[in-house]
Phi, psi and omega in degrees: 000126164310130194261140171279149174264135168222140178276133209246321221210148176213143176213184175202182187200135133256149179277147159359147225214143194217139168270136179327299195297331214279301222317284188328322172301311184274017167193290260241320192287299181297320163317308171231040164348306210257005229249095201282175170062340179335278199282358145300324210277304171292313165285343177268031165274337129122049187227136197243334174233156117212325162178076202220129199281004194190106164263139187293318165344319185226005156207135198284119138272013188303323198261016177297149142286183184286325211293307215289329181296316153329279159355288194260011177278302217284322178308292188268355167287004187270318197273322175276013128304308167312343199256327163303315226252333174311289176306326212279296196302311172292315188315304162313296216100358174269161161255088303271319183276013164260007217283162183233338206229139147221118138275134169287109162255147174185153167211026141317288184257137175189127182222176172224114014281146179280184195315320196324283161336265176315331148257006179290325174290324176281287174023287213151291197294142185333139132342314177262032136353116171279142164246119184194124152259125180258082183248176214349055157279336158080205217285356130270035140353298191287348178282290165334315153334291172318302176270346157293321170283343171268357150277294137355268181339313138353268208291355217238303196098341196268133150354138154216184175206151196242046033124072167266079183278120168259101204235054157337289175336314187254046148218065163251122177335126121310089197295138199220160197285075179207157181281325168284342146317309194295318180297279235286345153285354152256323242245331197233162182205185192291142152171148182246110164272139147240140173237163183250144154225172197213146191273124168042067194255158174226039151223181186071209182245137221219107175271131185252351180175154182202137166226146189232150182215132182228102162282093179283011197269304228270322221302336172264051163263323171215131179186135211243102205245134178276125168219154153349331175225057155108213182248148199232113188303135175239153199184085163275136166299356171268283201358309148336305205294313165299349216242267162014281175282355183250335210298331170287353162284319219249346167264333167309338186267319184292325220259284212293327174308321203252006150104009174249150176248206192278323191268357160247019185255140180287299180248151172217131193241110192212105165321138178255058174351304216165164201283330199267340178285314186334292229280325205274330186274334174300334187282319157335303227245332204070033184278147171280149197270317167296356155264024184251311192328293171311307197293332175292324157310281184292283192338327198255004199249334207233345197070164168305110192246014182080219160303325206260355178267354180268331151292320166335294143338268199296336165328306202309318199301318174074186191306043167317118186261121175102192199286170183215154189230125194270135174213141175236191227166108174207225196281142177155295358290126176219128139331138151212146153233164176206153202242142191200099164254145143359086171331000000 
């Protein structure tokens, strides 16, 4: 008998907390002094904090090289991993020796041995350890993640974990007069998530299903080009608009394998790109503007985290009864969904 993957445990680290007005004032204002609409643009990104491991206010890195950027990916990203990959594991009830899978999603970051390596050994974790980095694949990550540990587990029987660390902060541009720059500097921030799954646990969410949708027509609507001084956000104003034509196909696909429709899912955890995918899946999906509410929250509490945000988003949901449906958004252009029943 196939053992079901369930999410037992979950945990996160966020870095030090910025209010939206101070950067802009204390950084961001001068920067695009000359720029009209800048500080419209910027506060209607719908993010009221968020969350960085580098604030530009007290420290400029725009002008780092990668290698430096690098550097100081690994310094601060180890300890909010650990501490996520930690929490997530006392939620579940397990122990670092009990884990059999651990995977890293990240586009942040990169080192060799890498995050994987290095926190399994502060950990903790078994010698024989299985491993997989899920990189720059950007901000749905964590769906894909996902269904690689809930596979493993499937087939393993054995424990994994899921690691989504974003470090955003230490790739902010040299500003040059463009407006899409100014969204992708208000919109992301910091943060490390995790969840444990576990084979046939008969508590937590049980994935239950994943559909990927890739528009390859699409694909420089978004994209995160490795440069010399870090990393550099490409951020098209059509990216709604592509979001649009698939996301009712592709929850319609997902929703019908399991005999369910748009009117039985308990929850919905929908990365918050920015305020307009939000605004496109509800209209899309027909959704009540109060099932948009956890993902408009962490955008407004926390920002865009990349990858580490849709978990979040299912943190926000706390205990819904009955099903939930997980959704992420990035580069491709591509959809992910995931369907999470009840154990």
């Amino acid at each position: 008998m196939v053992s079901a993957a369930v999410i037992t445990g979950s945990g996160r680290a966020l870095p030090a907390r910025y209010e939206q007005g101070e950067v802009w004032d204390g950084y961001f204002a001068e920067k695009y002094a000359g720029l009209r609409a800048a500080e419209r643009v910027f506060h209607a990104a719908g993010v009221r904090s968020r969350h960085a491991v580098v604030n530009p206010v007290d420290e400029d890195v725009s002008q780092w090289g990668t290698g430096a950027r690098m550097e100081r990916y690994v310094t601060e990203g180890l300890p909010l991993g650990k501490q996520a990959v930690a929490a997530a594991l006392d939620a579940a009830g397990l122990a670092p020796g009990d884990v059999g899978q651990f995977a890293v999603a990240t586009c942040t970051g990169y080192a060799t041995p890498g995050l994987d390596i290095r926190l399994s050994s502060d950990l903790g974790m078994p010698l024989g350890l299985q491993r997989l980095l899920v990189g720059h694949m950007g901000c749905y990550a964590a769906l894909p993640g996902l269904a690689a540990v809930s596979d493993f587990v499937t087939a393993r029987s054995r424990p994994a974990v899921l690691l989504c660390l974003e470090l955003t902060s230490l790739h902010v541009q040299p500003a040059v007069a463009d407006l899409e720059q100014v969204v992708t500097h208000a919109l992301f921030s910091d943060a490390a998530a995790a969840v444990v799954v576990e084979p046939a646990a008969r508590r937590g969410r049980r994935v239950a299903g994943m559909v990927a949708r890739t528009d390859h027509a699409t694909a420089d609507h978004m994209t995160w080009d490795v440069t010399d001084l870090g990393f550099r956000m490409g951020l098209s104003p059509r990216v709604p608009d592509v979001l649009a034509r698939h996301v009712g196909g592709v929850v319609e696909e997902l929703l019908t394998e399991a005999g369910l429709r748009v009117e039985d899912v308990a929850g919905w955890a929908v990365h918050p790109g920015g305020p307009r995918i939000l605004d496109v899946v509800r209209d899309e999906l027909g959704l009540a503007e109060e099932q948009m509410t956890p993902s408009r929250r962490v955008l407004a509490e926390h920002g865009n985290c990349s990858s580490a945000t849709v978990l979040l988003v299912l943190d926000e949901l706390g205990d819904v009864d009955g099903p939930v449906v997980a959704m992420a958004f990035g580069p491709g252009l591509t959809l992910y969904a995931t369907l999470l029943l009840p154990a």
